[in-house]
C-alpha positions in Angstrom: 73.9 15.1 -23.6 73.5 18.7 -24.0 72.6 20.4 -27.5 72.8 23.9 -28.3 68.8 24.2 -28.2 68.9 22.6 -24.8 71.3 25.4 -23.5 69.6 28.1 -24.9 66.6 27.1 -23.1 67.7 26.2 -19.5 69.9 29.6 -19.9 67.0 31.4 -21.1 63.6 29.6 -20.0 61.0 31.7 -21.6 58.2 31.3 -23.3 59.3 31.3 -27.6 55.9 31.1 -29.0 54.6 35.0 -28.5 54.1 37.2 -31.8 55.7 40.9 -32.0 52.2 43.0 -31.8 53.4 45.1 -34.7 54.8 42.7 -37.6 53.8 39.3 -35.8 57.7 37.9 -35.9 58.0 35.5 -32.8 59.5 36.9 -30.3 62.7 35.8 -28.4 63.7 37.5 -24.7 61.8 37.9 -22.0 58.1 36.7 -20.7 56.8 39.8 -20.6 58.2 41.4 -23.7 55.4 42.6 -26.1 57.5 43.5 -29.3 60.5 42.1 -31.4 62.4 45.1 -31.3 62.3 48.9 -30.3 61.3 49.9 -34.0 58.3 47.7 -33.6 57.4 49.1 -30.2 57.9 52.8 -31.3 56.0 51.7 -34.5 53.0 50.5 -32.9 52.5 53.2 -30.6 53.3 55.7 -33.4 50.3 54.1 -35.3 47.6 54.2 -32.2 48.3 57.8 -31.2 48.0 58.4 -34.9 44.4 59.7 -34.9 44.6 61.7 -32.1 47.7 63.1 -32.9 46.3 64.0 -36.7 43.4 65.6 -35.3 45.4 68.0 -33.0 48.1 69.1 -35.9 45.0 69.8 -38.1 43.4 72.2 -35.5 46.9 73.6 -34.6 47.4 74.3 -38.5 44.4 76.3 -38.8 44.7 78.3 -35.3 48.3 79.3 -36.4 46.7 79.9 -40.2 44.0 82.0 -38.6 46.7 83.4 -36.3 49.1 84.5 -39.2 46.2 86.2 -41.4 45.5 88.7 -38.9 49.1 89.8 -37.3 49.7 90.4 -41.3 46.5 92.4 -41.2 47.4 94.4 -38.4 51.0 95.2 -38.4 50.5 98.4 -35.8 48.2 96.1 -33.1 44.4 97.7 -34.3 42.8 98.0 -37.2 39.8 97.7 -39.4 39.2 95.1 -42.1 36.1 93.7 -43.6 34.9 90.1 -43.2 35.5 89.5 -47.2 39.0 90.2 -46.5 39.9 87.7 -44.0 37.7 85.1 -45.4 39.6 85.5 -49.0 43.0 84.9 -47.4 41.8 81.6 -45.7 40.4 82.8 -42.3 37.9 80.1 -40.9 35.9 82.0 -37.9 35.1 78.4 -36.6 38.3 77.9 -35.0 39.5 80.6 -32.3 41.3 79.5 -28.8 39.6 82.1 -26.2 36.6 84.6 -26.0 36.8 88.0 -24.1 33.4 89.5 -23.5 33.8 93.4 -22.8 31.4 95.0 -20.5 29.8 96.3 -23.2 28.7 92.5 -24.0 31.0 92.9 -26.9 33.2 89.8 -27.9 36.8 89.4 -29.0 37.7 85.9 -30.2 41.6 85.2 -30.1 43.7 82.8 -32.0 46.6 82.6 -29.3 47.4 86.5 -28.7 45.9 88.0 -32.0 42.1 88.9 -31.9 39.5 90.2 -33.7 35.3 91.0 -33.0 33.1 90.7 -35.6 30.4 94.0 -36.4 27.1 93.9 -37.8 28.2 95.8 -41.0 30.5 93.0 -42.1 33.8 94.7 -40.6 36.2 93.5 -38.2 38.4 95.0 -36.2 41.9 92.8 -35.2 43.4 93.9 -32.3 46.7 92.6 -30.1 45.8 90.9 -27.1 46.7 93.3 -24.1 48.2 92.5 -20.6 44.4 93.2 -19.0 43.0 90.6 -21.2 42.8 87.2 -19.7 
């Protein structure tokens, strides 16, 4: 005679002993299926990019930060401030996302299309990145 259990199993004859990787419920479906349900699955792999992901948005944050202080700055595309200036309203001259090096050996560092080169007298100048400029 045929119970409901024995049905189930000859209709569905997988394995019923596996463990959802996120929340460790046993899981019911196919041999090959790793989680219990789609939040699990989107869960888990929300939780191992995690780290990566955090340490992108961090340096994003300060590249647009950095970004934001100088177009403020320089509202007609070049213009003088001193270092003091920028580093008072949060400007951290470790993070930058390309170098141009002039002929003159000078250096521009740009945060996405705003830039700026550092002088020996504690000024900066911010510029606009031009068409030119690679």
């Amino acid at each position: 005679m045929y119970t409901l259990v024995n049905v189930y199993i000859r209709l569905y004859p997988y394995k019923m002993d596996k463990l959802c990787l996120n929340c460790s419920k046993t899981i019911i479906g196919r041999a090959d299926k790793k989680f219990c349900s789609s939040y699990c699955r989107s869960a888990f792999h929300y939780e191992q990019k995690g780290q990566q992901t955090n340490l992108v948005r961090r340096v994003n944050y300060i590249l647009k930060k950095n970004r934001d202080i100088i177009s403020k700055l320089n509202p007609k595309g070049k213009t003088r401030v001193s270092k003091t200036t920028l580093l008072t309203k949060g400007f951290n001259f470790n993070y930058f996302t390309n170098i141009y090096r002039t002929k003159n050996e000078h250096e521009y560092r740009f945060c996405y299309d705003q830039g700026y080169i550092e002088w020996e007298d504690g000024s900066c100048t911010l510029v606009v990145k031009q068409e030119y400029v690679e």
